[in-house]
N, C-alpha and C positions, 0 to 999 in steps of 0.2 A: 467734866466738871472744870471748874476756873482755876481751883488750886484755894481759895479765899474761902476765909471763916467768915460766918452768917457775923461776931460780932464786927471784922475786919470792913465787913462793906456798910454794915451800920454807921460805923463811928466815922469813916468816910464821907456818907452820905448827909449826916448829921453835922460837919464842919462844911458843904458845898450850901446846904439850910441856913445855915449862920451867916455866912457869908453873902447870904442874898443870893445865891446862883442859883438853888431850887426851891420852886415853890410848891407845897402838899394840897393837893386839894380833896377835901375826904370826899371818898367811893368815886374819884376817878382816877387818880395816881398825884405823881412825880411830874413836876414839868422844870423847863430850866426858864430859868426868867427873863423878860424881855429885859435887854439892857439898852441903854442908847448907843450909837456908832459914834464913837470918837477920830474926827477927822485930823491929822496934825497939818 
């Protein structure tokens, strides 16, 4: 086991959603979202 509570990875998961980093797509999961490459 990880050591993490079921609400600990929610609320996790849940601020990475907010933030645009994952997108839910129902009956296929969790994906992380395409960003653009920022070149400097």
């Amino acid at each position: 086991m990880t050591g993490l509570s079921r609400n600990t990875v929610k609320k996790a998961l849940d601020v990475l959603k907010a933030e645009g980093l994952l997108i839910t797509a129902p009956g296929r999961g969790l994906f992380l979202a395409e960003r653009p490459i920022i070149e400097s």
